[in-house]
Residue frames as qw, qx, qy, qz and C-alpha x, y, z in Angstrom:
[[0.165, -0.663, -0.590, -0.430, 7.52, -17.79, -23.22],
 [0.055, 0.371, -0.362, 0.853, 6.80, -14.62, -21.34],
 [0.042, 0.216, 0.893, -0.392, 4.61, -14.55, -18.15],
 [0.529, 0.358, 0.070, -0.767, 1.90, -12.49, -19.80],
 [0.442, 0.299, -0.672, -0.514, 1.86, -14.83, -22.35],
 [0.236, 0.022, -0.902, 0.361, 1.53, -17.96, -20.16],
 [0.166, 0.257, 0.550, -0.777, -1.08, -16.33, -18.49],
 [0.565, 0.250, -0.252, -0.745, -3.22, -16.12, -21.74],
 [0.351, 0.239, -0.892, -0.155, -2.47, -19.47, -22.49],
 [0.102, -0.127, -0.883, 0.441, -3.87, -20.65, -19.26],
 [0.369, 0.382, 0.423, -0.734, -7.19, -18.57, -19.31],
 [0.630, 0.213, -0.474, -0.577, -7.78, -19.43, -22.77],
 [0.440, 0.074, -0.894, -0.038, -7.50, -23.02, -22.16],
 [0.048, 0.196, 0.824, -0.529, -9.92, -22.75, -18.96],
 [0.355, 0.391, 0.067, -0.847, -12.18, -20.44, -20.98],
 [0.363, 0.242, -0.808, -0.395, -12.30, -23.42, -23.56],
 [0.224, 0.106, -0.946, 0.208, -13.08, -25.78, -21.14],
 [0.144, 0.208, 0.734, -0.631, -15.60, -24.15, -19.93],
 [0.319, 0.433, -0.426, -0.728, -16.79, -23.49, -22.92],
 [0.465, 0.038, -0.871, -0.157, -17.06, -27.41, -23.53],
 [0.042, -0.204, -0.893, 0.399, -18.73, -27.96, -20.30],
 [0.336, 0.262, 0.316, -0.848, -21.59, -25.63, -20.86],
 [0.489, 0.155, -0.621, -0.593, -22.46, -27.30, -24.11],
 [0.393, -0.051, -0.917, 0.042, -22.62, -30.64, -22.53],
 [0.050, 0.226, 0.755, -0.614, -24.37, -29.32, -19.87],
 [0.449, 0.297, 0.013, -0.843, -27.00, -27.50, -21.95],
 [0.507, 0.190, -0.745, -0.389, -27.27, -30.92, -24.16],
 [0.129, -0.006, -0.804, 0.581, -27.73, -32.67, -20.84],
 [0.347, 0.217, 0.262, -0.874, -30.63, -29.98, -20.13],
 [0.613, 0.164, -0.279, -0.721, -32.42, -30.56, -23.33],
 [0.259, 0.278, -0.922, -0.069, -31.78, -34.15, -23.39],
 [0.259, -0.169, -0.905, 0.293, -33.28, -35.31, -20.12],
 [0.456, -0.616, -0.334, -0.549, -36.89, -33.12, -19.69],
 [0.621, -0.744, -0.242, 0.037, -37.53, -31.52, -16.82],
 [0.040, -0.901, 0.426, -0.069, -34.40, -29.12, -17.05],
 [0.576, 0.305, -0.740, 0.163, -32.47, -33.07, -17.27],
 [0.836, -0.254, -0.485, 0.032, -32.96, -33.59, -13.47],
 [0.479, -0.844, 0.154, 0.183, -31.28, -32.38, -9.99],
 [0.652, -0.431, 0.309, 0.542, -27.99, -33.60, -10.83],
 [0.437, 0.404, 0.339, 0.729, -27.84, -32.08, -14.46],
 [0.162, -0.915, -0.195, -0.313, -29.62, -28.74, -12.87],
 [0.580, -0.789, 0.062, 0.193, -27.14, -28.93, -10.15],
 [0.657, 0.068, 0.380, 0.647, -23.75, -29.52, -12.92],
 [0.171, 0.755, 0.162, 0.612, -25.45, -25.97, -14.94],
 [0.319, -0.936, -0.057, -0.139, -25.23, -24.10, -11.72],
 [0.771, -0.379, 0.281, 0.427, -21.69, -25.48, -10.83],
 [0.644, 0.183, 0.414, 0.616, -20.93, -24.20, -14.32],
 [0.103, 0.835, 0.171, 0.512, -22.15, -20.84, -14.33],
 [0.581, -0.789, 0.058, 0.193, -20.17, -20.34, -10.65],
 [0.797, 0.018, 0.362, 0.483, -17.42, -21.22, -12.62],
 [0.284, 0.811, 0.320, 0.400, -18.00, -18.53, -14.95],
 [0.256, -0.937, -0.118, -0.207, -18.29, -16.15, -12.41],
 [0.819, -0.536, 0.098, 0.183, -15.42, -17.16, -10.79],
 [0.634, 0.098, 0.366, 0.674, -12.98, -17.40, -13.40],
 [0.232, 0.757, 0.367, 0.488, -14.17, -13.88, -14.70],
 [0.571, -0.804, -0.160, -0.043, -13.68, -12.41, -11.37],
 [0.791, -0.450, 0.197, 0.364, -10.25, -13.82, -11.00],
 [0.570, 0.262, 0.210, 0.750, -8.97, -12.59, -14.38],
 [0.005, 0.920, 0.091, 0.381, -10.85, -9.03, -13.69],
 [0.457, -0.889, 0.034, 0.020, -8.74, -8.79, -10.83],
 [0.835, -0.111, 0.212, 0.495, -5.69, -10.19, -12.45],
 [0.423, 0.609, 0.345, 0.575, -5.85, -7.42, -14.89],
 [0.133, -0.913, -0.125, -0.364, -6.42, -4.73, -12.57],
 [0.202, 0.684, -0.540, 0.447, -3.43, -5.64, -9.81],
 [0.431, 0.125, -0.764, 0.463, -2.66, -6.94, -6.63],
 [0.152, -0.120, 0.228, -0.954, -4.41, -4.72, -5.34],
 [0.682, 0.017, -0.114, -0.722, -7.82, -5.87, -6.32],
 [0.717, -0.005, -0.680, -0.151, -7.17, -9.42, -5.87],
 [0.117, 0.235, -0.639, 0.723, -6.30, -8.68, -2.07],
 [0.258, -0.075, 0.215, -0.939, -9.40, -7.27, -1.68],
 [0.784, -0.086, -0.333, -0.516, -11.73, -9.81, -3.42],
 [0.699, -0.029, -0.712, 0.062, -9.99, -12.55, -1.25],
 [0.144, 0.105, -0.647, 0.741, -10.49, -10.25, 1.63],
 [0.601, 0.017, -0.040, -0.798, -14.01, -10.17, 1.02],
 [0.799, 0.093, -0.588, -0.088, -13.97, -14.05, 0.39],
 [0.500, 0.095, -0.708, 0.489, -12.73, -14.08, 4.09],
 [0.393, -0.042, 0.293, -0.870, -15.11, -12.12, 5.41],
 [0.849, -0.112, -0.369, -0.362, -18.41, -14.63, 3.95],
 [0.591, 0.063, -0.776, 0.212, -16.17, -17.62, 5.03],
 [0.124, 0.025, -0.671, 0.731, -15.46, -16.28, 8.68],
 [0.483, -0.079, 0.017, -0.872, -19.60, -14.99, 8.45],
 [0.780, 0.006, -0.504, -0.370, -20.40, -18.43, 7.71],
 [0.320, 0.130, -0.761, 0.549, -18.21, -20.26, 10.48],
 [0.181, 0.158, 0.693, -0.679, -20.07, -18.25, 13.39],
 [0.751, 0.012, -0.148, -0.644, -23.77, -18.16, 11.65],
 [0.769, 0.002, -0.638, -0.036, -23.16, -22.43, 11.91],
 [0.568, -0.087, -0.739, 0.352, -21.39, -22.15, 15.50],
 [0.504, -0.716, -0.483, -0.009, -23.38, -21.25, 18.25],
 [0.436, 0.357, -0.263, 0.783, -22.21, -17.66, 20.32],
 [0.286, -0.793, -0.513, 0.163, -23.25, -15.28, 23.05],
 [0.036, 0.988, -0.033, 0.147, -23.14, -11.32, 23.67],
 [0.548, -0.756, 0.212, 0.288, -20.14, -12.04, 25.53],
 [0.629, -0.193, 0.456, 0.599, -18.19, -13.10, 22.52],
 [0.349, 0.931, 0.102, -0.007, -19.66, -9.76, 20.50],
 [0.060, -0.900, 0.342, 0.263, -16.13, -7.96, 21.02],
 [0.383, -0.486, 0.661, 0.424, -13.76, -10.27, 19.78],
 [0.575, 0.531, 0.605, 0.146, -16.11, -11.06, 16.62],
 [0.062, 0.984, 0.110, -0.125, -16.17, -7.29, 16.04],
 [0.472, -0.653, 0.487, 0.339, -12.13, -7.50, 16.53],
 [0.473, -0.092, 0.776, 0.407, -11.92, -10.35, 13.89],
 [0.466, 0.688, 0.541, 0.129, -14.26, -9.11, 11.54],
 [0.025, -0.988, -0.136, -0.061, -13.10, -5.43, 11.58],
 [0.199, -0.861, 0.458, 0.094, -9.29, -5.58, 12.31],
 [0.619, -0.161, 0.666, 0.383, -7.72, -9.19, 11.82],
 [0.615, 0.583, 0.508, 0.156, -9.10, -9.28, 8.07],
 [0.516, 0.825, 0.031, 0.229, -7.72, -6.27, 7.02],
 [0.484, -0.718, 0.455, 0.207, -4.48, -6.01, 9.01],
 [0.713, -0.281, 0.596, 0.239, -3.68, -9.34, 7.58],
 [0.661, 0.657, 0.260, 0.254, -4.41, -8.73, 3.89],
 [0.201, 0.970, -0.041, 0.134, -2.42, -5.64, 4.40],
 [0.580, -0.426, 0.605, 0.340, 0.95, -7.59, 5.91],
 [0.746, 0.434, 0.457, 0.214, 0.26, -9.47, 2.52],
 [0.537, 0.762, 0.166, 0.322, 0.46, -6.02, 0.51],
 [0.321, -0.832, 0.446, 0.082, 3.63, -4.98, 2.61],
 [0.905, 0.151, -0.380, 0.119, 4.93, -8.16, 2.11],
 [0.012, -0.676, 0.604, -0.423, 5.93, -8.08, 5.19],
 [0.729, 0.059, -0.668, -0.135, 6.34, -11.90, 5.69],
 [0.361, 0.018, -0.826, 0.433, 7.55, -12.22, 9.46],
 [0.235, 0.051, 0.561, -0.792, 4.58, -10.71, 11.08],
 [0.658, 0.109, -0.537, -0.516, 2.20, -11.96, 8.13],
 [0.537, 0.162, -0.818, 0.128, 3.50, -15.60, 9.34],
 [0.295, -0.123, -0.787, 0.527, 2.81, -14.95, 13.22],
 [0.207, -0.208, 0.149, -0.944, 0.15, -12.08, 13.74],
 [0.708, -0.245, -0.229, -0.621, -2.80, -13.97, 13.81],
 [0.823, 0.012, -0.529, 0.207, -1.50, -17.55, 15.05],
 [0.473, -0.078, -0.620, 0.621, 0.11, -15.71, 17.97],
 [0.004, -0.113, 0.055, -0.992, -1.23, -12.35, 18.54],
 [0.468, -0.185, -0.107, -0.858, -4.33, -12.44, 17.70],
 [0.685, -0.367, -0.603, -0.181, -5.21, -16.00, 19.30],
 [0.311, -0.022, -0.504, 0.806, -3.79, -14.02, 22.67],
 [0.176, -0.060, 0.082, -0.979, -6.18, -11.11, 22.37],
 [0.370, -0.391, -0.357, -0.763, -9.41, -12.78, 21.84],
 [0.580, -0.476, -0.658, 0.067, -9.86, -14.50, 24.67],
 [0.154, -0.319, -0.291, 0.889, -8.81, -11.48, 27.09],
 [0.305, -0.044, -0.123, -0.943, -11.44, -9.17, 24.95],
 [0.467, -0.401, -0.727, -0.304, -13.85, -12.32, 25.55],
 [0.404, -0.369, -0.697, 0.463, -13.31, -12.02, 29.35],
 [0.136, 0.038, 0.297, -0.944, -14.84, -8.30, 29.12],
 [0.522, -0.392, -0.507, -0.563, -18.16, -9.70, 27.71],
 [0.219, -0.271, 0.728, -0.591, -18.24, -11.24, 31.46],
 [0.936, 0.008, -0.039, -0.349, -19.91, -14.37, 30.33],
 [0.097, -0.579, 0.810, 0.003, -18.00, -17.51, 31.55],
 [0.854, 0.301, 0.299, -0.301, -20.37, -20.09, 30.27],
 [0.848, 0.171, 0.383, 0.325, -18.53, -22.54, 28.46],
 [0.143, -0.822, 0.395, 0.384, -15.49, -20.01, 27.89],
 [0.540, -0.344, 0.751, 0.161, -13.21, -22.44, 26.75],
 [0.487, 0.330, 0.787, 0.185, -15.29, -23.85, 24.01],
 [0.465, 0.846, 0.198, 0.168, -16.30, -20.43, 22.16],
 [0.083, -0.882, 0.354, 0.299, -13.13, -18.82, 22.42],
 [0.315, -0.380, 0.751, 0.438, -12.17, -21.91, 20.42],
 [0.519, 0.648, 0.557, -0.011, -14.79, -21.76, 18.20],
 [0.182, 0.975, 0.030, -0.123, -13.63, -18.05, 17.36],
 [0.284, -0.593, 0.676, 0.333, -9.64, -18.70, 17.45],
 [0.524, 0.048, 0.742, 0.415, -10.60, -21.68, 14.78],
 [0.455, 0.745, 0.488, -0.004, -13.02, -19.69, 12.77],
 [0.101, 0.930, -0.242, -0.258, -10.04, -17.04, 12.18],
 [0.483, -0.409, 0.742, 0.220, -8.01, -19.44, 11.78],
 [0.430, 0.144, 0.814, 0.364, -9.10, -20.95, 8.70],
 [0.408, 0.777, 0.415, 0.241, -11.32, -18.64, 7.27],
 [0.088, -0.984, 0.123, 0.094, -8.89, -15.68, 7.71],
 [0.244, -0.686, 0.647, 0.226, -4.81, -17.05, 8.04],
 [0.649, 0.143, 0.712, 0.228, -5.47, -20.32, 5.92],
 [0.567, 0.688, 0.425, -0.160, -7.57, -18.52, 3.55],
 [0.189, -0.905, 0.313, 0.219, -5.06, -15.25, 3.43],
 [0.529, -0.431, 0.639, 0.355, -2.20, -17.67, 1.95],
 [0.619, 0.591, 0.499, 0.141, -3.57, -17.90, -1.31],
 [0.104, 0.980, 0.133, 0.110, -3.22, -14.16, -2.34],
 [0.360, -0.903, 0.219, 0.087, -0.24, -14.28, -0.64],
 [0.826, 0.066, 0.403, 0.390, 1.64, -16.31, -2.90],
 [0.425, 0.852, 0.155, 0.264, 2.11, -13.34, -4.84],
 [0.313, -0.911, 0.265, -0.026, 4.40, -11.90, -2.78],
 [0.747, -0.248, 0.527, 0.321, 7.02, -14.75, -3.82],
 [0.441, -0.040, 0.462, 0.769, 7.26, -13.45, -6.94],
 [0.097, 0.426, 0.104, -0.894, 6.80, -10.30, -8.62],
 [0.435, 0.337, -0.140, -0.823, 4.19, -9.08, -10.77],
 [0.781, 0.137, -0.219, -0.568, 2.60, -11.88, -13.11],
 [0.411, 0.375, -0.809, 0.186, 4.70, -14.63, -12.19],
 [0.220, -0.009, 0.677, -0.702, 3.30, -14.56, -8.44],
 [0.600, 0.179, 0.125, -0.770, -0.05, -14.37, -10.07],
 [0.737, 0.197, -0.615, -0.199, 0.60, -17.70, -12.29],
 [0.168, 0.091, -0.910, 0.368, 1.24, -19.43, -8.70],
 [0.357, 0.200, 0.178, -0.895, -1.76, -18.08, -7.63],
 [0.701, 0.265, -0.371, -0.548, -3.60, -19.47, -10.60],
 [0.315, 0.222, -0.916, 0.114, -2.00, -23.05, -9.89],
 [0.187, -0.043, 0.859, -0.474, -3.04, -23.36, -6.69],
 [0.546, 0.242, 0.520, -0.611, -6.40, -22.92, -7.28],
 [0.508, 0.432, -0.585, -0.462, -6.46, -24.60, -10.84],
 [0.357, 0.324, -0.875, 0.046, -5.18, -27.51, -9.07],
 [0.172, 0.130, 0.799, -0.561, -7.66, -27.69, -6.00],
 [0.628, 0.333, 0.107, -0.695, -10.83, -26.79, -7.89],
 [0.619, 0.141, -0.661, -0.401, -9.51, -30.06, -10.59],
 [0.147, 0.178, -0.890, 0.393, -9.13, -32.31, -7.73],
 [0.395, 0.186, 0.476, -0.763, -12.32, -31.41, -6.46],
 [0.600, 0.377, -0.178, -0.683, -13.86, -31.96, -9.65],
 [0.600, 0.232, -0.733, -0.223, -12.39, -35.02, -10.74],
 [0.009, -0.008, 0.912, -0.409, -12.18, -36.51, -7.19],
 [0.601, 0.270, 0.401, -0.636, -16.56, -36.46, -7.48],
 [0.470, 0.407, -0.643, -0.446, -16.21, -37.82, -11.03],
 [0.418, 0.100, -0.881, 0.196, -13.91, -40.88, -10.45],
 [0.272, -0.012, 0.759, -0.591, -16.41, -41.23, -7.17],
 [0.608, 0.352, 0.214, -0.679, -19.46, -41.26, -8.86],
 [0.708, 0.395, -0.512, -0.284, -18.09, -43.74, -11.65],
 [0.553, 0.260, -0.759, 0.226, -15.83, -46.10, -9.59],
 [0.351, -0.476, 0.470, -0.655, -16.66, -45.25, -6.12],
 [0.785, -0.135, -0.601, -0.070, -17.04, -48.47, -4.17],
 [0.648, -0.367, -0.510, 0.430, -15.49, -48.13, -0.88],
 [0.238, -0.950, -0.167, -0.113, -16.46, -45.21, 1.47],
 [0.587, 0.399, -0.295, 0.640, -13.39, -42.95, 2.65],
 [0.122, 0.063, -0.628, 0.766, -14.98, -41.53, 5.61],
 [0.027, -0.358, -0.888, -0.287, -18.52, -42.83, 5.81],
 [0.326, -0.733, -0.400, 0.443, -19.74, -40.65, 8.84],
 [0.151, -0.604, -0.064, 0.780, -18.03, -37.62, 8.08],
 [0.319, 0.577, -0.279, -0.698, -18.38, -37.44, 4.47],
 [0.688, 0.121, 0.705, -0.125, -20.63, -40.35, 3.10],
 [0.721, 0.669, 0.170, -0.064, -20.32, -39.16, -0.92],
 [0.020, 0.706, -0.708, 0.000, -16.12, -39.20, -0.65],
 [0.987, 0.090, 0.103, 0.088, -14.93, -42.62, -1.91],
 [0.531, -0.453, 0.544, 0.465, -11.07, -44.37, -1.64],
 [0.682, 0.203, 0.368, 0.598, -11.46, -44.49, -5.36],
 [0.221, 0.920, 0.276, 0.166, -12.70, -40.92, -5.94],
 [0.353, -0.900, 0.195, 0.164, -9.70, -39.62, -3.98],
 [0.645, -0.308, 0.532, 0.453, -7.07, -41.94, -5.68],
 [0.485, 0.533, 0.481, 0.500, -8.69, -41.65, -9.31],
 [0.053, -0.964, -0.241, 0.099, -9.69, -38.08, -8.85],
 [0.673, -0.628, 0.190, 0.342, -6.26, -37.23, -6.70],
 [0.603, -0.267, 0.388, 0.644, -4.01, -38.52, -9.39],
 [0.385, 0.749, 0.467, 0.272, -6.07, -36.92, -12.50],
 [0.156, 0.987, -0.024, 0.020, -5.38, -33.54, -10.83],
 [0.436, -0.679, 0.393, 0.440, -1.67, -34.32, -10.00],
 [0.650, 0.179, 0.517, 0.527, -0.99, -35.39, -13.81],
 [0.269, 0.880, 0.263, 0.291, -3.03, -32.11, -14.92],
 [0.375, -0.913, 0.102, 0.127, -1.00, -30.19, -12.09],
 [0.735, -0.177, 0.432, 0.491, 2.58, -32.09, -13.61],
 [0.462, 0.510, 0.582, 0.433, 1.18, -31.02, -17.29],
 [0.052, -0.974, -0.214, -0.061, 0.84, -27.15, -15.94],
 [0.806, -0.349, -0.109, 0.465, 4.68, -27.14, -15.08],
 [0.410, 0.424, 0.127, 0.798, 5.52, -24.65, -17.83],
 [0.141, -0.785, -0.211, -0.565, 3.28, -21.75, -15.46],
 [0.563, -0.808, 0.175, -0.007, 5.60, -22.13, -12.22],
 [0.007, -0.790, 0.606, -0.089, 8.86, -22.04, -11.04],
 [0.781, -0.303, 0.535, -0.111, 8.66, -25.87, -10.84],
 [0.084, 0.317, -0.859, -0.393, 10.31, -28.52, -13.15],
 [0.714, -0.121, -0.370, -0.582, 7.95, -31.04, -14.37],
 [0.500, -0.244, -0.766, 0.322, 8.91, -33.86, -11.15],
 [0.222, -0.136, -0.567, 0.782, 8.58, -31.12, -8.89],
 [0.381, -0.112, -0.027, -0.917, 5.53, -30.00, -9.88],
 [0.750, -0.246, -0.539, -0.295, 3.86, -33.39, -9.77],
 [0.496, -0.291, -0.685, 0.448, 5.03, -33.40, -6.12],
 [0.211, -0.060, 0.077, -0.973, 3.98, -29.90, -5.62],
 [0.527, -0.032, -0.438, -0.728, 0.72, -30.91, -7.21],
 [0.688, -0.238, -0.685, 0.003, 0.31, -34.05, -5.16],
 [0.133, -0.010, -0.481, 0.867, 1.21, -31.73, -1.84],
 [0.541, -0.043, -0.207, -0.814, -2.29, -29.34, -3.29],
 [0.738, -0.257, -0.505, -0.366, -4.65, -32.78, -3.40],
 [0.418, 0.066, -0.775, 0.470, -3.17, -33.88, -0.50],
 [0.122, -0.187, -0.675, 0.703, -3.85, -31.44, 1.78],
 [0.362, 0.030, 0.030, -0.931, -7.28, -29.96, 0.23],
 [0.575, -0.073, -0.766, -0.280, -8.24, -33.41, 0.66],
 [0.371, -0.316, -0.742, 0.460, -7.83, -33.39, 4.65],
 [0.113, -0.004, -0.051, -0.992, -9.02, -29.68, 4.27],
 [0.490, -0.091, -0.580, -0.644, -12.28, -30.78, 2.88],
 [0.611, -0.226, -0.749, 0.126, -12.64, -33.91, 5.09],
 [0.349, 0.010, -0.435, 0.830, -11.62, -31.66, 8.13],
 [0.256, -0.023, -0.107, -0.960, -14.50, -29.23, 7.34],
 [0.571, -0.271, -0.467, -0.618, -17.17, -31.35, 6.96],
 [0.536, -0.478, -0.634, 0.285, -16.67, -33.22, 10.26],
 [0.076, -0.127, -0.496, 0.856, -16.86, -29.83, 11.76],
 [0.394, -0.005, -0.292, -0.871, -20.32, -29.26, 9.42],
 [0.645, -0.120, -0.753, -0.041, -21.47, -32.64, 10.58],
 [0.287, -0.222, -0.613, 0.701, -20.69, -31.97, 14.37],
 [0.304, 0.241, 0.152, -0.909, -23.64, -28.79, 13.87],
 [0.464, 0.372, 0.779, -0.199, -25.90, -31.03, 12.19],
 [0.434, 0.758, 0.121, -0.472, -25.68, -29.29, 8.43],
 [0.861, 0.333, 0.308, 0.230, -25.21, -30.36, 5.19],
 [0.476, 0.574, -0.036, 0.665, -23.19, -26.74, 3.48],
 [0.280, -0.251, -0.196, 0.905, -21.89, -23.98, 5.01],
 [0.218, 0.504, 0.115, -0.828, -24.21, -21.70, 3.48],
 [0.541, 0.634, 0.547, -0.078, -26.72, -20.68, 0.14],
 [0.039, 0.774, -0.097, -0.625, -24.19, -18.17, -1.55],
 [0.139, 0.237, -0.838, -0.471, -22.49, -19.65, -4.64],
 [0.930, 0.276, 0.080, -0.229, -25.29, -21.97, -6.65],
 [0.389, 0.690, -0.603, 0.098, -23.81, -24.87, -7.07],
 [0.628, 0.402, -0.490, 0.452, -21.86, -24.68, -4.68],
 [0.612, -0.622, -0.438, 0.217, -23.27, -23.88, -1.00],
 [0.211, -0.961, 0.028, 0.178, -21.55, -21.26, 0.89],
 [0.330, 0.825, -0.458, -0.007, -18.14, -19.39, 0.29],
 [0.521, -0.354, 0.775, -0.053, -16.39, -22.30, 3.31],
 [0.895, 0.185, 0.395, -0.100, -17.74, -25.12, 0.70],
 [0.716, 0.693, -0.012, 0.088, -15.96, -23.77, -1.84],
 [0.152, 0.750, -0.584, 0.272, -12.63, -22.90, -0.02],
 [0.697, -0.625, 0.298, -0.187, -12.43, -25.72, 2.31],
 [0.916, 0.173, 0.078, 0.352, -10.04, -27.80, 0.28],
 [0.180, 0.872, -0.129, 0.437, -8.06, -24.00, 0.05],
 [0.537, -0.823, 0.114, -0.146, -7.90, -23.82, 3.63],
 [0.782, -0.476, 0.360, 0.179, -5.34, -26.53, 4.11],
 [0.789, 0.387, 0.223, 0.421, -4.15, -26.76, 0.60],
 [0.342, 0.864, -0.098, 0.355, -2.92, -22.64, 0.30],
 [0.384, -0.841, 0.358, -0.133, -1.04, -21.98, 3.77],
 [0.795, -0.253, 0.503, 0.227, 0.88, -25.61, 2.95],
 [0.744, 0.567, 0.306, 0.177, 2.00, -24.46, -0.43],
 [0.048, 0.975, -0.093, 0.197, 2.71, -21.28, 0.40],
 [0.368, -0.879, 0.297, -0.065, 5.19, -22.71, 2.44],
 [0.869, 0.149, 0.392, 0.264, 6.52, -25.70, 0.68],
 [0.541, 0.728, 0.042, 0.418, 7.53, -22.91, -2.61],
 [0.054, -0.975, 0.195, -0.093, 8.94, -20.29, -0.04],
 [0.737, -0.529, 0.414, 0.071, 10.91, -22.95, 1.59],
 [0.827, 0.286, 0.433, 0.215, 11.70, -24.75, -1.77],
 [0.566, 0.282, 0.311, 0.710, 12.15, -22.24, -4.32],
 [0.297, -0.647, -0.137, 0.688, 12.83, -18.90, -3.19],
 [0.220, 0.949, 0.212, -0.075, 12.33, -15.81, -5.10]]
């Protein structure tokens, strides 16, 4: 089967799905008066993000690399907008914001469309956690130094070089191929997500990290976990994996966009807030939605390069 083909295959079958979920959700609606209730009002809004999403992703699949750069450089920009709006700053750390908002973001997308992989790999991680603190020290504010210059080094750090690894999977392989990894990853983190709330919300019994994230349960993560790694096993035919190695691939994905997730909210917790933001209905801010990304894309990315080379 060719990759164009493959690629249909795969949007039809999500377009189905979603297809099936809106029904239920509209049956839901009528069902339970009063629009069915928060949690059926909150499931329609989760499903029309969805929409959007998926509509997004194929518009840009269709149009090139090019355009998918961009929307996930935009998708780093919210993230990284959200980060400091949550952590506390001063005038002094204006320049290096300015820096990371205005230069890291589009440098790095643009290693990406070089594919130029060895400075891709180190610019930000070395470079650019070098520079901001020196451009902090012209604000001439030494008030707890230490603590926002790591506030800003982590907030690039994950919403910018974590984020960045997604998009960049393309760059392992050419034209639609790249793009069907691409599709994986996030196929595979967005079921995981989904099912891991499911299998919580049916089975859940024992808390998985009560404090940091009191509606995560040990079964949601195991049921949930393995749901997406069987769906992620069952997807083998749309990467470069066999069907073992995708279910370890696939079990890599839940893995980390499990500590991803977990990781995030104790840093939302530590500021005393429930989302990252109000953008996506749904679905809180752009971080809620990527935070399982963060850790899950930059550990793929490197598992395939390492694994199966181009």
């Amino acid at each position: 089967m060719s990759a164009q083909a493959r690629m249909l295959w795969v949007f039809g079958g999500i377009v189905a799905l979603l297809v099936v979920a809106s029904v239920v959700g509209w049956l839901l609606h009528r069902r339970g008066g009063d629009g069915g209730g928060p949690t059926v009002r909150n499931l329609n809004a989760r499903i029309r993000a969805w929409w959007g999403m998926v509509a997004v992703l194929a518009a840009c699949f269709a149009i090139g690399p090019v355009a998918t750069l961009v929307v996930f450089g935009v998708i780093s920009f919210f993230a990284l907008r959200e980060f400091i709006t949550l952590t506390p700053t001063r005038a002094g750390d204006h320049l290096p914001l300015v820096v990371a908002f205005y230069l890291l973001i589009p440098l790095q997308y643009w290693l990406i469309h070089a594919q130029w992989y060895g400075l891709f790999a180190i610019f930000i991680p070395v470079y650019a956690f070098l520079a901001l603190p020196v451009l902090a020290v012209f604000g001439g504010d030494t008030t707890d130094f230490l603590e926002r210059s790591t506030k800003v080094q982590w907030g690039v750090m994950v919403a910018i070089y974590c984020i960045s690894h997604a998009p960049a999977l393309m760059i392992l392989r050419p034209g639609v191929e790249g793009q069907l990894l691409l599709l994986y990853l996030m196929l595979v983190v967005q079921i995981s997500d989904v099912m891991q709330y499911v299998f919580g919300k049916l089975l859940g019994r024992r808390k998985l990290a009560p404090v940091v994230s009191p509606s995560k349960t040990v079964e949601g993560l195991v049921g949930g976990g393995s749901a997406a790694v069987g769906i992620g096993t069952a997807l083998w035919w749309m990467t470069p994996f066999a069907p073992l190695q995708a279910a370890a691939m696939s079990t890599v994905i839940v893995i980390a966009g499990a500590c991803g997730g977990l990781a995030l909210s104790a840093v939302k917790r530590s500021l005393g807030a429930k989302d990252w933001g109000h953008m996506i209905e749904g679905h809180g801010g752009m971080m809620d939605r990527m935070d399982s990304v963060v850790f899950a894309a930059p550990v793929f990315f490197h598992f395939t390069r390492y694994w199966f080379p181009g």
